[in-house]
C-alpha positions as CSV (number, residue, x, y, z in Angstrom):
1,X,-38.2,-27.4,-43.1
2,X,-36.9,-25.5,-45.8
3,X,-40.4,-24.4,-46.8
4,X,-40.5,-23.0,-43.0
5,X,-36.9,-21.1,-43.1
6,X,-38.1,-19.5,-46.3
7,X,-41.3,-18.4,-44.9
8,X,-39.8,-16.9,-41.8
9,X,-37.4,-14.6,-43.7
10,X,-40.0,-13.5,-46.1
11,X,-42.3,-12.3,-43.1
12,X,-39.2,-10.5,-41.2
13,X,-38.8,-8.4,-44.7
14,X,-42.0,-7.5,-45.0
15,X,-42.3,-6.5,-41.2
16,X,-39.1,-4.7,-41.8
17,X,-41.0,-3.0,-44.8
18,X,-43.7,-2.3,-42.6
19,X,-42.1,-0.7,-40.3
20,X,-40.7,2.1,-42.3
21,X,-43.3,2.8,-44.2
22,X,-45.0,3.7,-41.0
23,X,-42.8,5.9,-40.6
24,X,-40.4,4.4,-37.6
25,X,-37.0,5.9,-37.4
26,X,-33.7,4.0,-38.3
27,X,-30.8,4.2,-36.5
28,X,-28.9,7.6,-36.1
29,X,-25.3,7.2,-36.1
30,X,-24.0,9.8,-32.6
31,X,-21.1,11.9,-33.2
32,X,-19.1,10.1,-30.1
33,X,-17.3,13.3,-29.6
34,X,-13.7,14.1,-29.4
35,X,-11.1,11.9,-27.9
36,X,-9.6,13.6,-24.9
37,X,-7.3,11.6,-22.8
38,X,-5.9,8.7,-23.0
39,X,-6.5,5.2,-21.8
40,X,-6.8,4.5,-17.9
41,X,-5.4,0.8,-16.7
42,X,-5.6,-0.7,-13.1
43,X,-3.6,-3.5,-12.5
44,X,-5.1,-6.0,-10.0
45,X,-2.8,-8.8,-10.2
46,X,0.1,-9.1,-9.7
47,X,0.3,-6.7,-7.3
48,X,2.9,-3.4,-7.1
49,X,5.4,-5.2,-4.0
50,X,3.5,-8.9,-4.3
51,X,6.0,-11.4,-2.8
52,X,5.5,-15.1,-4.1
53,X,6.5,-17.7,-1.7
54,X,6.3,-21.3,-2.5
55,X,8.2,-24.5,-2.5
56,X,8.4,-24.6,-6.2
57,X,11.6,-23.7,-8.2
58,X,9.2,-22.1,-11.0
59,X,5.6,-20.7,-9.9
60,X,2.6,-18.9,-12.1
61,X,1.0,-15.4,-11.2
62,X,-2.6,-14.8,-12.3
63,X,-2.6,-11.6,-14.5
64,X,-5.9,-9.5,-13.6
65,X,-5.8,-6.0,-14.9
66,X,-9.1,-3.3,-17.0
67,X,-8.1,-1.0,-19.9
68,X,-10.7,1.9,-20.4
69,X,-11.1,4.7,-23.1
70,X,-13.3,7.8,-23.6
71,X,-13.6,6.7,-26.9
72,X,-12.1,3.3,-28.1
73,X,-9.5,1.2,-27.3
74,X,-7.4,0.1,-30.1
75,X,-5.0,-2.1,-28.8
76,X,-3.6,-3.5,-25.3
77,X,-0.8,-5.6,-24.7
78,X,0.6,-7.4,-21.9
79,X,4.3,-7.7,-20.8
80,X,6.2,-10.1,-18.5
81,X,9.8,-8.8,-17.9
82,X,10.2,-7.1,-21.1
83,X,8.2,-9.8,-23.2
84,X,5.0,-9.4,-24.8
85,X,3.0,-12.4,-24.0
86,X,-0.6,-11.9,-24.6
87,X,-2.6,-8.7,-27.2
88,X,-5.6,-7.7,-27.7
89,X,-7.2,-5.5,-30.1
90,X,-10.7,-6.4,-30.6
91,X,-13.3,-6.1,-28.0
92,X,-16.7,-6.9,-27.0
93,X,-16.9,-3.2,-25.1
94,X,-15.1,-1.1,-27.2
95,X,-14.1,1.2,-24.5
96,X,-13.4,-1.1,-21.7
97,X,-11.4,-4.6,-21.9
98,X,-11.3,-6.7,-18.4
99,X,-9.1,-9.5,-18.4
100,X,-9.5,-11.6,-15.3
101,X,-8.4,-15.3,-16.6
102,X,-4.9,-14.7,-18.0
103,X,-2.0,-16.7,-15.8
104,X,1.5,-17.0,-16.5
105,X,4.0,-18.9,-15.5
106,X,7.5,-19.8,-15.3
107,X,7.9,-17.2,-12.7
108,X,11.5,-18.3,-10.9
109,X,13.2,-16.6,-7.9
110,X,13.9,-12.9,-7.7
111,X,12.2,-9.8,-8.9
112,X,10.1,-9.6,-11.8
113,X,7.9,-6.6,-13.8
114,X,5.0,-6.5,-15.1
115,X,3.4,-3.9,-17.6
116,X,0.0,-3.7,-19.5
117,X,0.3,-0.8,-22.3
118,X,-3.3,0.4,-24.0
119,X,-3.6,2.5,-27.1
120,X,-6.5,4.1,-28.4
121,X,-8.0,5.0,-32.0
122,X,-6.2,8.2,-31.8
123,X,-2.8,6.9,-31.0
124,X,-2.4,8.0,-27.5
125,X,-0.7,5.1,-25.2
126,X,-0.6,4.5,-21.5
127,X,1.3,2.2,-19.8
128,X,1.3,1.1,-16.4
129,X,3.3,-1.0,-14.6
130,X,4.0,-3.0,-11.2
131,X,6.9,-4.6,-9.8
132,X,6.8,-8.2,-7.8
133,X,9.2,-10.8,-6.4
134,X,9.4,-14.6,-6.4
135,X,11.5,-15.5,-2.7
136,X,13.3,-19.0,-2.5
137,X,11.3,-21.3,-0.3
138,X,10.9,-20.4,3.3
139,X,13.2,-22.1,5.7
140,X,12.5,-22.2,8.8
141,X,14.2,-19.8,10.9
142,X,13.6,-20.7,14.1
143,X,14.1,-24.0,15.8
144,X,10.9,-26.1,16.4
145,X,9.2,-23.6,13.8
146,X,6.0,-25.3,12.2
147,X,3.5,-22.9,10.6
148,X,4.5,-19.5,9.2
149,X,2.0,-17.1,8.1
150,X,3.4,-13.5,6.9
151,X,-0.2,-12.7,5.1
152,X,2.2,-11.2,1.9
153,X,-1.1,-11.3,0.2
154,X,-1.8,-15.1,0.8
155,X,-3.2,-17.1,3.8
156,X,-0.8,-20.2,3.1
157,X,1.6,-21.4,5.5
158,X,5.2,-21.6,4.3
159,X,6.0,-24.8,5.8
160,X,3.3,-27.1,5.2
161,X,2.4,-25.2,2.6
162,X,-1.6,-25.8,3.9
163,X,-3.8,-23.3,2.6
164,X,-6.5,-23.0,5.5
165,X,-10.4,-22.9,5.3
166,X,-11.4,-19.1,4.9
167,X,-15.0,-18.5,6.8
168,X,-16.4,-15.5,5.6
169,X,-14.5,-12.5,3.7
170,X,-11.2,-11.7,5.5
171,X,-9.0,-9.5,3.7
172,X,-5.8,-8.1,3.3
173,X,-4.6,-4.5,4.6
174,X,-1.6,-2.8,3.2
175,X,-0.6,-1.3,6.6
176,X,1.6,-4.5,7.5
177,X,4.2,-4.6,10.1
178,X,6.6,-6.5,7.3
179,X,6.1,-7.4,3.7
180,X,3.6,-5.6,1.2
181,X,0.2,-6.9,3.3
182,X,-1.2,-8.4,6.5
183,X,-4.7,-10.0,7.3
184,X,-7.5,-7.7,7.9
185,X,-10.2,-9.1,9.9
186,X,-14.0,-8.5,8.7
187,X,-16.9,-9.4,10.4
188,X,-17.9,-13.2,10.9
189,X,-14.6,-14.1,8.7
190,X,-12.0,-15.8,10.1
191,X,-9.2,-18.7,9.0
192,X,-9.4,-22.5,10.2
193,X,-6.3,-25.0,10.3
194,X,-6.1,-28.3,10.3
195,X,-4.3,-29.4,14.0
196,X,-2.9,-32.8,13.8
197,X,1.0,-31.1,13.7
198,X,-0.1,-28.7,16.3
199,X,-0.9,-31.3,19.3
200,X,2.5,-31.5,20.7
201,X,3.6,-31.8,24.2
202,X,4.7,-28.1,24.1
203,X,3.0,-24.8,22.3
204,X,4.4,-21.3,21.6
205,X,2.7,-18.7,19.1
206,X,4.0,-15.2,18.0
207,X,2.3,-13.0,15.8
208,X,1.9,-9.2,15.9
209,X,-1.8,-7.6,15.9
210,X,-3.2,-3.7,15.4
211,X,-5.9,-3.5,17.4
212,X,-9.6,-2.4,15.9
213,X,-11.7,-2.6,19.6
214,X,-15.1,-3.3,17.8
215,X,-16.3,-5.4,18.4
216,X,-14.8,-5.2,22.1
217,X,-14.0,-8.6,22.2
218,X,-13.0,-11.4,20.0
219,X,-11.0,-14.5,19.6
220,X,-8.0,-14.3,18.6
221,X,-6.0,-18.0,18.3
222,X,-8.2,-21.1,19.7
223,X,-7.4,-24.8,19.4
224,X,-10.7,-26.0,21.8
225,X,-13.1,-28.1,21.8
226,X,-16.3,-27.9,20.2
227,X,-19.4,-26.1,22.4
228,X,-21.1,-28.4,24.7
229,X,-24.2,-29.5,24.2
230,X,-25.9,-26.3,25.6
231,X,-23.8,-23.9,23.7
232,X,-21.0,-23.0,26.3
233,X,-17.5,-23.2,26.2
234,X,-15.9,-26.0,27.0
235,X,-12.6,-25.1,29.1
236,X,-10.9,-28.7,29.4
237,X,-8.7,-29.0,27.0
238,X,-6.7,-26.8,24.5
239,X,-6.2,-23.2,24.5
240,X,-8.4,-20.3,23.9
241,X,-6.2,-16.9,23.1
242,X,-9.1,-13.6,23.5
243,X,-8.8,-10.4,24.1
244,X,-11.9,-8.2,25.9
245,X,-12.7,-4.8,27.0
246,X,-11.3,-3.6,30.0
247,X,-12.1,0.4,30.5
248,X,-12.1,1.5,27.2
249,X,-8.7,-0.6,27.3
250,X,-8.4,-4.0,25.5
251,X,-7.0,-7.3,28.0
252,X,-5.7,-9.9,26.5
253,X,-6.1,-13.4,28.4
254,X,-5.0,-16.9,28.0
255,X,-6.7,-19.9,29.4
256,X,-5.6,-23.5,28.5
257,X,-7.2,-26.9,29.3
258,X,-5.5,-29.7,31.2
259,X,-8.3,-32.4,30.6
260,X,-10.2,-31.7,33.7
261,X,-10.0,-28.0,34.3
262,X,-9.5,-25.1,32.6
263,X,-6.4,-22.9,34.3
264,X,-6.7,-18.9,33.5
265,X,-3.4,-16.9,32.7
266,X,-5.0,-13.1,32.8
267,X,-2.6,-10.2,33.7
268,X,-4.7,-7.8,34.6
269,X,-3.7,-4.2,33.8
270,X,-0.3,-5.5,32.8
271,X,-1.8,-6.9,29.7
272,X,-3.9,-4.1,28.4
273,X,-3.3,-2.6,25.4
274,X,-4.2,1.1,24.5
275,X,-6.0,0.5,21.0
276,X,-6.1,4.3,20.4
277,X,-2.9,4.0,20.1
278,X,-3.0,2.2,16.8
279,X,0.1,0.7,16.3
280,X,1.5,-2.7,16.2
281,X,1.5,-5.0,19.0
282,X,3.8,-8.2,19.4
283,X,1.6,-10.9,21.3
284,X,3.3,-14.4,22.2
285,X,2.4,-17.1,24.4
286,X,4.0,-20.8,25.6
287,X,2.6,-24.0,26.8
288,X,4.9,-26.3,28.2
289,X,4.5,-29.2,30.9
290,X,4.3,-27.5,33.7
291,X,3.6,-23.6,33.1
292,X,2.2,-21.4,30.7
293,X,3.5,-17.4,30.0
294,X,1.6,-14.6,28.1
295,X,4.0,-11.8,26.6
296,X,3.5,-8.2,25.5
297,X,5.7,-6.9,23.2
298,X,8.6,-9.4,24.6
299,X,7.3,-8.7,28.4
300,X,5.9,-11.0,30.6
301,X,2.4,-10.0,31.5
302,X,1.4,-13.2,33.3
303,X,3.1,-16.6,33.6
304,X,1.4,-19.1,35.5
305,X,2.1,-23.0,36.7
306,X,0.1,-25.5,34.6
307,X,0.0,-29.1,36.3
308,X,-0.2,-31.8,33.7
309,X,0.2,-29.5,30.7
310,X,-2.5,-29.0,28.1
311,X,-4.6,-31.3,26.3
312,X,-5.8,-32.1,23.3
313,X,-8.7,-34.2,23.0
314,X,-10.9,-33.4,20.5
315,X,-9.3,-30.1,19.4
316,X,-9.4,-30.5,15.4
317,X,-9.5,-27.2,14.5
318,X,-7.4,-23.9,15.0
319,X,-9.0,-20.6,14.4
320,X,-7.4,-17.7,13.8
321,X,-8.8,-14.5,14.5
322,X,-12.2,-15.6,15.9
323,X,-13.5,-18.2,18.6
324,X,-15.5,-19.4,16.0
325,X,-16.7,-22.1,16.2
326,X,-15.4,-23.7,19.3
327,X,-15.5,-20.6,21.6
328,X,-17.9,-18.5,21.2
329,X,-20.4,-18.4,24.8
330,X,-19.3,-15.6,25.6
331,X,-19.2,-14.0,22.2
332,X,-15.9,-14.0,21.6
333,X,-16.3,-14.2,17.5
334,X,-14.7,-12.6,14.6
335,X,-11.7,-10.0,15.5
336,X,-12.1,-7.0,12.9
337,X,-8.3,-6.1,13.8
338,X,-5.0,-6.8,11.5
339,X,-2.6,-9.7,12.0
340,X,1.4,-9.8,10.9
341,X,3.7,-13.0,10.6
342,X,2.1,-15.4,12.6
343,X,4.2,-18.0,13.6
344,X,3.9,-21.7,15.5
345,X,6.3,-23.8,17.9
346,X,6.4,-27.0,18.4
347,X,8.1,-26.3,21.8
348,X,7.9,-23.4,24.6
349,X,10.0,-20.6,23.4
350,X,12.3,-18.5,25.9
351,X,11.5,-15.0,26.6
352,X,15.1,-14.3,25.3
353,X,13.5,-16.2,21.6
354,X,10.2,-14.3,21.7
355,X,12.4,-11.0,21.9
356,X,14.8,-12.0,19.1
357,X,11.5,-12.6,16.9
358,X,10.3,-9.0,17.8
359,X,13.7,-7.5,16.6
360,X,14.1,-9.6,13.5
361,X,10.5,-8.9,12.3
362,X,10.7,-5.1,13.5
363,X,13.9,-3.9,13.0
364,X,14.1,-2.8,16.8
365,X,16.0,-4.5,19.0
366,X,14.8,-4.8,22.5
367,X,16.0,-2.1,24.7
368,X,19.8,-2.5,26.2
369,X,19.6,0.6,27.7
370,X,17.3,1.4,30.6
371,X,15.2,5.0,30.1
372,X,17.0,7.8,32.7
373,X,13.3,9.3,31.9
374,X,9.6,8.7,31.1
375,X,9.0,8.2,27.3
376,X,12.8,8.4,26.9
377,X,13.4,5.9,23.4
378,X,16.9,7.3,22.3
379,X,19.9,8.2,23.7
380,X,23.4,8.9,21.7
381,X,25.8,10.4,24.9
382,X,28.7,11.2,21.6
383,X,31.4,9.2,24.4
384,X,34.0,8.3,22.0
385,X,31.1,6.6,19.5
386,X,27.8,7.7,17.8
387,X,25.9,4.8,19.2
388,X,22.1,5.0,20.2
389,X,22.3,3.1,23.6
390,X,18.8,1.7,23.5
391,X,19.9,-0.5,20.7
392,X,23.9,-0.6,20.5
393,X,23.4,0.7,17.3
394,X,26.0,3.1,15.6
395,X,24.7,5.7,13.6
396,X,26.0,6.2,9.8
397,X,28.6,8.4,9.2
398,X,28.8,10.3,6.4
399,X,32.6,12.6,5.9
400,X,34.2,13.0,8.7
401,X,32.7,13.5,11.7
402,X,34.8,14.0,15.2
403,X,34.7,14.6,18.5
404,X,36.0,17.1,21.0
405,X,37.8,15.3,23.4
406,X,35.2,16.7,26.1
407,X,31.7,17.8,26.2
408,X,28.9,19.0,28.0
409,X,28.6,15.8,30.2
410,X,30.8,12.5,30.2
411,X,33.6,12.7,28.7
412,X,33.2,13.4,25.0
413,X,31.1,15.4,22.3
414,X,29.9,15.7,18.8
415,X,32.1,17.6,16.7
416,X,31.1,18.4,12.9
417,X,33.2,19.5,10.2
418,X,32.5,20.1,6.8
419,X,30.3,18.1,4.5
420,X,30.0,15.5,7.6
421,X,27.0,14.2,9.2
422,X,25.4,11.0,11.0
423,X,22.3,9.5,9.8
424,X,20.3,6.9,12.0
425,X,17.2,5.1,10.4
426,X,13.7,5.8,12.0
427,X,12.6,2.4,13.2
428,X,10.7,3.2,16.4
429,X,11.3,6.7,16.5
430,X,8.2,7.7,14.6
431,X,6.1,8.0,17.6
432,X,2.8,10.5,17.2
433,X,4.1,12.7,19.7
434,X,7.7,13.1,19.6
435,X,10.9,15.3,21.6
436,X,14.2,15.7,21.5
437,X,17.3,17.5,23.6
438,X,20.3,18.2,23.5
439,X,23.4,20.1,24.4
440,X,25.1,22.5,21.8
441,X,27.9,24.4,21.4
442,X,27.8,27.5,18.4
443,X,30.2,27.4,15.8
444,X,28.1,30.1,13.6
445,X,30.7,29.3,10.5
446,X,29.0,28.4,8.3
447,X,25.7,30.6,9.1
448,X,23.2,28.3,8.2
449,X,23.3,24.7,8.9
450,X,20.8,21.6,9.9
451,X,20.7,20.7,13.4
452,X,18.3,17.5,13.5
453,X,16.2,16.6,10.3
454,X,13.7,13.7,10.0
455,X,12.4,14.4,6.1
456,X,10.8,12.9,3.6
457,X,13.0,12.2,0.0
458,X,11.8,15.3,-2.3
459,X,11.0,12.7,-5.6
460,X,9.9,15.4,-8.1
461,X,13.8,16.6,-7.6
462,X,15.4,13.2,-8.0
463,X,17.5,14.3,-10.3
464,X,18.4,17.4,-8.1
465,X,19.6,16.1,-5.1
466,X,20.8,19.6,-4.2
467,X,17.2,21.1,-3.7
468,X,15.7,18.5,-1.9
469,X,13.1,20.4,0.3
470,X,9.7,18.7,1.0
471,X,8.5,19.6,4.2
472,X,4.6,18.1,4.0
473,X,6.0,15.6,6.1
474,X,8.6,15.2,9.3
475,X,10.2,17.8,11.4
476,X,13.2,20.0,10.5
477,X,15.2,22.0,12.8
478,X,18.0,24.4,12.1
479,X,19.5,27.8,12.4
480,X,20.2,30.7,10.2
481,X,21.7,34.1,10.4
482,X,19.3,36.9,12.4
483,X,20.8,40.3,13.5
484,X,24.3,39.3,15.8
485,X,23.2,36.1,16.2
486,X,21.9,32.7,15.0
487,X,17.8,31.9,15.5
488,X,17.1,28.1,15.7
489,X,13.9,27.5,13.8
490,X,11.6,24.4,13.8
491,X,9.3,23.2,11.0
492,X,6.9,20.5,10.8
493,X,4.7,18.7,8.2
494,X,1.0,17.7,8.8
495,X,0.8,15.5,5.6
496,X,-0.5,18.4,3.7
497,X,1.1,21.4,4.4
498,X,4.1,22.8,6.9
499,X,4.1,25.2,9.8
500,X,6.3,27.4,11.5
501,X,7.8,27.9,14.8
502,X,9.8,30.9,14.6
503,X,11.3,32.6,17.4
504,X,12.7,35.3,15.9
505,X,15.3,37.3,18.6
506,X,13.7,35.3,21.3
507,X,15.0,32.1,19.9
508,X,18.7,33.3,18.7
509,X,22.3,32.7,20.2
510,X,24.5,35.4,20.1
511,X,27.4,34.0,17.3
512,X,30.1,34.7,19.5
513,X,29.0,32.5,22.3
514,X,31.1,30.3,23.6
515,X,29.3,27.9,26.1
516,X,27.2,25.0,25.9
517,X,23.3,25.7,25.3
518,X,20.3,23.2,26.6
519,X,18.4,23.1,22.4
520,X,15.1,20.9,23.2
521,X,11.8,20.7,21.1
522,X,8.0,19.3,21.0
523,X,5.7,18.3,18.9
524,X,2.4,16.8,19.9
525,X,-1.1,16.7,18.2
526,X,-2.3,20.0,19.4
527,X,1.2,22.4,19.4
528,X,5.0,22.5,19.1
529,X,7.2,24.1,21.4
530,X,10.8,25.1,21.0
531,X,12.8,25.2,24.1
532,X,16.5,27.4,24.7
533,X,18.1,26.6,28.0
534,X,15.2,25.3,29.5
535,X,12.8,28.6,28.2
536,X,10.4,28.6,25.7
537,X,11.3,30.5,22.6
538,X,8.9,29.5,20.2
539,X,5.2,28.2,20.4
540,X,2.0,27.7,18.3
541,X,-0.8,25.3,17.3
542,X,-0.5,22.6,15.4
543,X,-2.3,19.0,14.2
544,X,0.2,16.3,14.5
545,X,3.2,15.3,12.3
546,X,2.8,12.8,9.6
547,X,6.0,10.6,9.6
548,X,5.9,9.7,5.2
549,X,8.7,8.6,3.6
550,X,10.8,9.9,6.9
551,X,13.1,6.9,6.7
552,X,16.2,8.6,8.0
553,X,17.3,11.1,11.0
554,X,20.1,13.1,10.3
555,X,22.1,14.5,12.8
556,X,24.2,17.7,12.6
557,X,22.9,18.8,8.9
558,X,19.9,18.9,6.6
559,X,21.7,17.0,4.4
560,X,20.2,14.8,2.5
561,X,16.8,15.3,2.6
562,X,16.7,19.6,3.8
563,X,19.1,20.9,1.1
564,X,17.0,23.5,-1.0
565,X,18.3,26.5,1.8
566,X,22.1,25.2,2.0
567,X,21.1,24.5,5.4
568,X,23.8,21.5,5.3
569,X,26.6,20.4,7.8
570,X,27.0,22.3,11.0
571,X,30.4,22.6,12.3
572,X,29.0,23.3,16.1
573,X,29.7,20.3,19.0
574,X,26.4,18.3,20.1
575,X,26.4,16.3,23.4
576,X,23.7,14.2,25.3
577,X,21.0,13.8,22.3
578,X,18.0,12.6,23.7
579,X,14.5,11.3,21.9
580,X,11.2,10.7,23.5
581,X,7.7,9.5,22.1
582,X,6.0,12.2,24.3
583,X,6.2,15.7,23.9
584,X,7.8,16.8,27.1
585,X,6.7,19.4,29.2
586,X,8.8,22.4,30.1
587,X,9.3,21.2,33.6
588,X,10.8,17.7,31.8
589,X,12.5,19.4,29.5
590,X,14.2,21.9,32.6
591,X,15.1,18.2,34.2
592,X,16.4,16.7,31.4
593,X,19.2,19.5,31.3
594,X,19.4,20.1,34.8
595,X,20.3,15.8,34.7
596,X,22.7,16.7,31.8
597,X,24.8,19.3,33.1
């Protein structure tokens, strides 16, 4: 053997030999240029807004993160909350270092930050950093409450604590209702349950879904039975929750087996949804004993009786969003759509429950206040409070505010005063079309102010909150000093840049006037219009507002997010503010104030 080892070295020499005596090159060291920039890090894991939920006091987070270079890395450390706990500076790619096994734990309740810092050969450093949270374990909040989902980057329910089967390669979609993710369907991928806990005498579901309508039809919840022997459905026992295509709409439909018969709960037009409308949907349904109800956005879109109740026999699985594998002949498989906070009942939930879901998972409480006109979705009359009477919510005031003692209808108004202004957050109000009204009386002292502002925070002037003025985004409308009078002015953000709709003369009050004035204006995906007593006054083209960052209306100033101009609070009266999701059209807007005066 050692005879053999020797040989084999003495014949690599002299091939090496060999080789350069015929002349064969050696290798060249490359100039690798000059180092640039500096290094580039993604973070994977944990994710910037991740919420951990689990039944444990202390948890772990994997740590998944890639360090590049132009050059060469030098060195990259990893931080948890201020402590280093992992470095590396040697590596198998010199200009690239992927780290997909690290995990830490000890991760206990409340917020945590992470950071991964990289240095290169020539000393430059980046670091990046994300920001995460560990909740206390769920509680349920709801009585009879037995699965949670809120898809906050996870598939596991919060109450059981079951992680279900995943078939295919669903997702996760930024664009949640609530939390930092939802579920994001993908073709022939879908999640399976266990259903032992679900076969109760009674059965409610809530969940919310944005609606992708291909493919046009899909299962959305099913608890059935598995395919007869042919490959059809089998509509005896448990439930199958679908939606289909209905005109370019999309129908959603319940039907729920009672052992011997499938019973149908389908609304019809009342349960179609727009899905160009591409919002968030709330969908619930109940099983009890003796009837079964479908609900739309906390509205009853078809209730039915259900003799016997449903049953279970041979239901083992529940799918969510897909009838596979139980109901699929008719093609109802995987739903490409998004799903938020899915929840389960062990009992059929009131309508009065399904609507205090919908407000505590939106935000939005359920109207109080029925709509004087179409699309109307705010209403603030000023009568001795600054309450939107949709919600019974009170706007924020900011200085001191007042009112008149009368107005332009009922029996109060609006009345500003100096470095005073309300401010109402935008929960439901950011609607792609949007229009607003009201009744105003001039006070041109000071001659500049805000009238009604829905902006976006100005974050490159953080530190001057004085000259906030980004106006890529929202809507802004306000007055200024033009010739004798004051010109009401409207600007709106696309997403990328602003436009104008300036009146000039056209759109001015004289300063000295002394009655009330109808202010109203539009904003839809093709133009905006700005309206004075019922006239137009301004017009032009225009692409559709982008609401971003607009997390707060202010009423009566600019303040605090249109400052840059001094166009802050105005000392004028306001009465009868209206908002609609639809931009109105000049006949509207004439019998809004005509209703008003």
């Amino acid at each position: 053997m050692k005879k053999l080892k020797y040989s084999t070295t003495v014949l690599i020499a002299v091939l090496f030999l060999y080789g350069c005596d015929q002349g064969i090159d050696g290798i060249t060291e490359v100039d690798p240029g000059q180092d640039a920039s500096a290094p580039q890090i993604t973070i994977n894991s944990p994710a910037d807004g991740l919420s951990l939920k689990v039944n444990e006091a202390l948890t772990s987070v994997p740590i998944r993160f890639e360090a590049t270079d132009d050059i060469e890395l030098a060195s990259v450390t990893v931080i948890m909350d201020g402590i280093q706990i992992a470095s590396y500076s040697s590596f198998k790619d010199y200009r690239r270092l992927v780290v997909e096994d690290l995990v830490y734990d000890g991760i206990d309740d409340g917020m945590h930050e992470f950071a991964v810092s990289a240095t290169d050969l020539d000393g430059k450093t980046t670091t990046e950093t994300t920001t995460f949270v560990k909740e206390p374990a769920y509680i349920p909040k709801y009585d009879g409450e037995i699965l949670y989902v809120p898809f906050d980057g996870d598939y596991t329910d919060l109450i059981s604590f079951e992680r279900p089967t995943m078939e295919g390669n669903p997702g996760f979609t930024n664009e949640s209702l609530n939390g930092p993710s939802a579920y994001s369907g993908a073709s022939d991928s879908y999640l399976t349950f266990s259903t032992d806990r679900f076969k109760n005498a009674e059965f409610s579901a809530i969940f919310w879904v944005k609606i992708n309508a291909v493919p046009d039809r899909a299962g959305i919840l099913v608890m059935s039975p598995p395919l007869n022997d042919t490959g059809g459905n089998d509509l005896t026992k448990g439930f199958r929750f679908f939606r289909e295509n209905a005109g370019g709409m999309q129908r959603f439909k319940l039907n729920v087996g009672s052992g011997d018969s499938g019973t149908w709960f389908d609304g019809g037009e009342a349960a179609d949804v727009d899905p160009a409308a591409d919002k968030w949907v709330n969908m619930a349904f109940t099983i009890s004993n003796t009837e079964a109800v479908v609900y739309i956005d906390g509205e009853i879109v078809r209730e039915g009786p259900l003799i016997g109740g449903v049953d279970w026999t041979d239901c083992d699985i529940l799918s969510i969003m897909s009838g596979a594998p139980n109901f699929t002949g008719w093609n109802h498989w995987s739903d490409e759509s998004y799903m938020d906070e899915l929840r389960i009942f062990d009992r059929a939930i009131t309508q009065e429950e399904v609507q205090t879901i919908i407000q505590d998972d939106s935000g939005v409480a359920p109207p109080l206040y029925d709509a004087t006109f179409d699309g109307e979705m705010f209403y603030m009359p000023f009568d001795g409070d600054y309450k939107n009477l949709f919600t019974d919510t009170e706007a924020t005031s900011e200085g001191n505010p007042g009112f008149t003692g009368d107005g332009a209808a009922g029996s109060d108004a609006y009345a500003g005063a100096t470095d005073s202004y309300l401010t109402f957050p935008t929960n439901g109000l950011t609607t792609e079309e949007f229009s607003a009204t009201m009744w105003y009386k001039l006070n041109a002292e000071p001659d500049r102010a805000g009238v009604l502002v829905m902006g976006p925070p100005d974050t490159e002037r953080d530190e001057f909150p004085d000259v906030q003025n980004l106006r890529t985004n929202g809507f802004r409308f306000f007055r200024e000093a033009g010739g004798d009078g004051q010109v009401f002015k409207l600007n709106v953000g696309n997403g990328t840049a602003d436009s104008w709709f300036d009146g000039g003369a056209t759109a001015s009050i004289a300063s000295d006037t002394a009655e009330w004035v109808h202010l109203a204006f539009t904003i839809s995906n093709t133009e905006c219009v700005v309206y004075i007593d019922g006239e137009v006054v301004a017009q032009g083209a225009f692409t559709g507002v982008d609401w971003t960052g607009c997390d707060i209306l202010s009423i009566a100033s600019g303040e605090p997010r249109f400052t840059e101009w001094n166009h802050r609070s105005d000392l004028s009266y306001i009465d009868e503010l209206r908002l609609f999701n639809k931009a109105l059209s000049q006949e509207e807007v004439q019998s809004v104030m005509n209703l008003d005066q």
